[in-house]
C-alpha positions as CSV (number, residue, x, y, z in Angstrom):
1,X,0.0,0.0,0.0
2,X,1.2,3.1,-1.2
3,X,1.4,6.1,1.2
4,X,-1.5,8.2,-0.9
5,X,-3.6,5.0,-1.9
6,X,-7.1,5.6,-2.6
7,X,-6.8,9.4,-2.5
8,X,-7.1,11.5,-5.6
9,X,-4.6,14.5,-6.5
10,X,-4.7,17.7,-8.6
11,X,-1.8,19.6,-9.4
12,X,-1.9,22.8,-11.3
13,X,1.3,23.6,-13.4
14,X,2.3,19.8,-13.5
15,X,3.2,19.0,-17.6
16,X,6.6,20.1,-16.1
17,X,9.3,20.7,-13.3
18,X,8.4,20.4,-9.9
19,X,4.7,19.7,-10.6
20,X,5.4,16.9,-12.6
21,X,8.0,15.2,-11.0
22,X,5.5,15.6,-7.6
23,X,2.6,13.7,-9.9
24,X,4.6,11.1,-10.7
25,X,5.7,10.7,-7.0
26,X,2.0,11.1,-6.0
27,X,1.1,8.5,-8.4
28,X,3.5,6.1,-7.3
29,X,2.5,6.4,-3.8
30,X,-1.4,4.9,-5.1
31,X,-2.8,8.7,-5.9
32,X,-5.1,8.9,-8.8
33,X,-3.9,12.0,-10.7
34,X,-5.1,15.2,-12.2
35,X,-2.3,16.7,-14.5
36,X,-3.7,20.1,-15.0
37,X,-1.7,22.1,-17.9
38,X,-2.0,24.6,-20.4
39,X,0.9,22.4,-22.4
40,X,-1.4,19.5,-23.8
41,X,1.3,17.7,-25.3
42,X,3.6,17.8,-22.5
43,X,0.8,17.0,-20.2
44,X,-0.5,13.6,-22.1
45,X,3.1,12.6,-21.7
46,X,3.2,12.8,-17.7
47,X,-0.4,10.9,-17.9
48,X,1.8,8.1,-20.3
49,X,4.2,7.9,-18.2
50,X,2.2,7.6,-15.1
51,X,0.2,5.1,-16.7
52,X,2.9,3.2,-18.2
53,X,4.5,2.3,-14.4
54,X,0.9,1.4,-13.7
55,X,-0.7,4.5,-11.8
56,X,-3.9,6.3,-13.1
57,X,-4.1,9.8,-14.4
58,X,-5.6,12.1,-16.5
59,X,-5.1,15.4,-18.4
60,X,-6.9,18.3,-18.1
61,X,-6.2,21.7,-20.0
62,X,-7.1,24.4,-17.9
63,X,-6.6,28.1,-18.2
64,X,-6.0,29.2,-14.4
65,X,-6.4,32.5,-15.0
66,X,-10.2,32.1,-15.5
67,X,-12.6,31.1,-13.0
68,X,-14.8,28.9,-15.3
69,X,-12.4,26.9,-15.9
70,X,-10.6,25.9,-12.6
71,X,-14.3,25.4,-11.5
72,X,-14.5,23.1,-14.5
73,X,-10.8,21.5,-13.3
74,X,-12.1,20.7,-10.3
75,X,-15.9,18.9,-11.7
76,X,-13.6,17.3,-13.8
77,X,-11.6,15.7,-11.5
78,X,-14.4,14.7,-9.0
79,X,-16.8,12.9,-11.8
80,X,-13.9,11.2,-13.0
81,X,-12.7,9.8,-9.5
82,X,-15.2,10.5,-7.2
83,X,-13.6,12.9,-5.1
84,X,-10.6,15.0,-4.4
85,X,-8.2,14.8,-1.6
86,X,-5.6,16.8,-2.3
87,X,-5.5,20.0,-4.5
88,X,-2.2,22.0,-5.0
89,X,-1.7,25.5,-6.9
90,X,1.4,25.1,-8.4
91,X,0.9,26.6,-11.8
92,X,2.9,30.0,-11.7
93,X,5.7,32.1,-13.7
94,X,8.7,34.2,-13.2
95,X,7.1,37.5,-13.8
96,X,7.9,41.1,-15.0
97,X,11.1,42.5,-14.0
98,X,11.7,46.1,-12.6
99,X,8.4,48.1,-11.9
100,X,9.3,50.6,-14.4
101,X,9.3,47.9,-17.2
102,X,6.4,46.0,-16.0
103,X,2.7,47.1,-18.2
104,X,-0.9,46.5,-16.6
105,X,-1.6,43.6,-18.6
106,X,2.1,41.5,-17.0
107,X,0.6,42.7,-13.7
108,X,-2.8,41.8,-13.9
109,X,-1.8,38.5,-15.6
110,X,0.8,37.4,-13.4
111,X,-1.8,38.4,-10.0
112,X,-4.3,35.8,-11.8
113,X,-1.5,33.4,-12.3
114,X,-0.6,33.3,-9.0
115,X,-3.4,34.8,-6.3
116,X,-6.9,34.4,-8.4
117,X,-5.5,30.7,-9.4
118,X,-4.5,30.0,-6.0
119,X,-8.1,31.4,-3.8
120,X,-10.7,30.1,-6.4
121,X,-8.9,26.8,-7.0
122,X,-8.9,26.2,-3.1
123,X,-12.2,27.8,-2.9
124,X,-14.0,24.9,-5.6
125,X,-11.2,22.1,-3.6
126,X,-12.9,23.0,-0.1
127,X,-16.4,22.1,-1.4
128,X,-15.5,18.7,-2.3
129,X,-12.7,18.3,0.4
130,X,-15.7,19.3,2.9
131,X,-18.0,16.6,1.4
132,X,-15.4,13.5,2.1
133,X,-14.8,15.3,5.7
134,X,-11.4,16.3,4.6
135,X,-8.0,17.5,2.5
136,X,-4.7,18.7,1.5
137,X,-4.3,22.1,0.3
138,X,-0.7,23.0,-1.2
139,X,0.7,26.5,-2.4
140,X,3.8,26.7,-4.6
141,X,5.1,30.3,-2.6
142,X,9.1,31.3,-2.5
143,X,11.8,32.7,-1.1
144,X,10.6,35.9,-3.1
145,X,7.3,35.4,-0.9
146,X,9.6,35.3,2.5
147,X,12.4,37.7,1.6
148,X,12.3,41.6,-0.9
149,X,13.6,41.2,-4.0
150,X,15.7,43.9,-5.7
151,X,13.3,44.4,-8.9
152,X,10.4,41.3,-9.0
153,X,8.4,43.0,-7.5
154,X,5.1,41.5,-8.7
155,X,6.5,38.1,-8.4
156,X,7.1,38.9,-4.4
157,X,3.7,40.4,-4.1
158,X,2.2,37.0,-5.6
159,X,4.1,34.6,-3.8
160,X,4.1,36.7,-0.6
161,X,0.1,37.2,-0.9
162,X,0.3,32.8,-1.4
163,X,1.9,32.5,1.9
164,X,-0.7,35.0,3.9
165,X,-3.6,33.4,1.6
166,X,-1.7,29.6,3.8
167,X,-2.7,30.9,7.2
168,X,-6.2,32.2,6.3
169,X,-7.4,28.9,4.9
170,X,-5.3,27.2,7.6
171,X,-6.8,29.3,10.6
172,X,-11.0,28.5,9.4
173,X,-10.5,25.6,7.6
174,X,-8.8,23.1,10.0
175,X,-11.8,23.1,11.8
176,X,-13.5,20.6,8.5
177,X,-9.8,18.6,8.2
178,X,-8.6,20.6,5.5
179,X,-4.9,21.2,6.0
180,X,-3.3,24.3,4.4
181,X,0.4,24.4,3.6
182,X,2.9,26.2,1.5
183,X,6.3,25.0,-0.1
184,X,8.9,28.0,-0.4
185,X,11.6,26.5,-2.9
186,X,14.7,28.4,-4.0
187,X,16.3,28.1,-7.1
188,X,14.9,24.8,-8.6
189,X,16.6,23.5,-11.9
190,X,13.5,23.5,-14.1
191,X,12.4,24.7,-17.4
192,X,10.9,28.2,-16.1
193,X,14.7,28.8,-14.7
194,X,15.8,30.5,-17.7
195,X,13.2,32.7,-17.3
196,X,13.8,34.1,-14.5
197,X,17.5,35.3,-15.8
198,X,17.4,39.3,-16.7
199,X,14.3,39.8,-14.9
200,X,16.0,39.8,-11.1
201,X,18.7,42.2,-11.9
202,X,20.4,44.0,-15.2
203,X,22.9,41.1,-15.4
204,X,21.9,39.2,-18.2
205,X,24.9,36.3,-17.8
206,X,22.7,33.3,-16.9
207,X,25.8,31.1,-15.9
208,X,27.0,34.6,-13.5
209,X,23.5,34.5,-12.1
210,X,23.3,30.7,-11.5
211,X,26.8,30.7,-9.9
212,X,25.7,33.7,-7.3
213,X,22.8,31.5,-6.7
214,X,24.9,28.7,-6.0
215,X,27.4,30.5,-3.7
216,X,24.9,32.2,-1.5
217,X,23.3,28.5,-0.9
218,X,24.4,26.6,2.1
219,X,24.6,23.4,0.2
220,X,26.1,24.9,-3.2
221,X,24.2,23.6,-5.3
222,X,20.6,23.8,-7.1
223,X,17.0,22.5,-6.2
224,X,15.9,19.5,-8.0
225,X,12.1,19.1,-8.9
226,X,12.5,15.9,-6.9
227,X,13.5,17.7,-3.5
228,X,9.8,20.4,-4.1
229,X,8.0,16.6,-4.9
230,X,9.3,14.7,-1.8
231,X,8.4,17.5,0.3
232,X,5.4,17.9,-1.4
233,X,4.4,14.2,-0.5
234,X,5.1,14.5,3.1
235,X,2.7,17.7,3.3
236,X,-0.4,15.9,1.7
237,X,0.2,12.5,3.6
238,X,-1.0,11.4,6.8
239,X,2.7,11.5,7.9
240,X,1.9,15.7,8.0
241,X,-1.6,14.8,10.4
242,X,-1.0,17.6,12.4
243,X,0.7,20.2,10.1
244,X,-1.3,22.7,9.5
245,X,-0.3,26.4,8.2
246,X,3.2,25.6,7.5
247,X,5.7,27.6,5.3
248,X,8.2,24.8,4.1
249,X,11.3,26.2,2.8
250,X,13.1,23.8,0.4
251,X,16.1,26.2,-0.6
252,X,18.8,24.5,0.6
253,X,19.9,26.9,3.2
254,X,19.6,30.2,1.1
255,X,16.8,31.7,3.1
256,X,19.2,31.7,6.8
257,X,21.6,34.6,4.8
């Protein structure tokens, strides 16, 4: 028996990286999976695979950015399997840059992104977590939502608005057995890296910025999406019973300078 047999999982953001290397981990622990993507292609291919070791999954192509939709994500899910245990807004980007650079529509897409995504995704999960007399709730935050950034400034409101939005759900919701945590990684080797280089700072030398990165770590060297899915795992299994509110840094150290 698998650590997450019989429960079903939804993971926003999961054709790739972190989200799809914490699907297939889910998957392999018994989860029935909902790959939620705006990448069809890439997404079928996580389903394959999950399918192929023997797990059960499915795709669904969901704008997050529009309510209808992640209402529709979530029905999906539940007359497919029945039910959903664990829901987790993963689905993000790296942002505009420097205020002075960023325009209304990279703010107003990257706020839906990241905070409408987030509060109506958990909003539709709670009304089926509610009806099985229980849940996981997971937030993909960051060490932008803990510490100021020099110039993402948008990307820090987002991902610090993900870590308050933690402890309101956490605070009313614990009270039905819906848990409420929030992963903080740092830099995380995975195909939305690159675009994160040039938007920090003016330096546009993606192997100077990686190597800063890596000397201001504790452990010198990168995230792997397997470190965010193994933490991931613990937070939605029974194993994490009593945690409740918690903001997980998996950084590697960088968050103590």
């Amino acid at each position: 028996m698998g650590k997450l047999s019989g429960k079903v999982g939804l993971i926003t953001g999961a054709a790739s990286g972190m989200g799809k290397a914490s699907a297939e981990l889910w998957a392999s622990e018994g989860a029935k999976m909902a790959i939620v993507d705006v990448q069809d292609e890439k997404g079928e291919e996580v389903v394959n695979g999950i399918k192929s070791r023997g797990g059960e999954a499915m795709f669904v192509h969901t704008d997050v950015t529009k309510v209808a939709e992640i209402e529709k994500m979530i029905n999906t899910t539940v007359e497919k399997y029945g039910r959903l245990d664990f829901f987790w807004h993963n689905a993000g980007n790296a942002g505009p840059g420097l205020v002075e650079r960023t325009s209304e529509e990279e703010y107003d897409f990257t706020l839906s992104l990241h905070i409408k995504a987030g509060f109506f995704g958990a909003k539709f999960a709670i009304e089926e977590m509610k009806k099985i007399g229980g849940g996981a709730i997971l937030f993909t935050s960051s060490l932008a939502g803990l510490k100021a950034s020099r110039s993402s400034t948008v990307y820090s409101i987002c991902k610090s608005s993900l870590v308050m939005m933690t402890k309101c759900l956490a605070l009313h919701y614990g009270q039905y057995n819906i848990r409420t945590n929030c992963i903080c990684p740092g830099a995380v080797n995975t195909p939305l890296w690159p675009s994160f280089m040039g938007r920090d700072s003016d330096k546009n030398d993606a192997k100077a910025v990686e190597d800063a990165y890596i000397a201001k770590t504790p452990l010198h060297r990168f995230g792997q999406p397997e470190d965010i899915a193994k933490a991931s795992l613990f937070l939605v299994s029974d194993e994490a019973s009593y945690v409740n509110g918690a903001i997980l840094t998996v950084d590697g150290g960088i968050s103590c300078s």
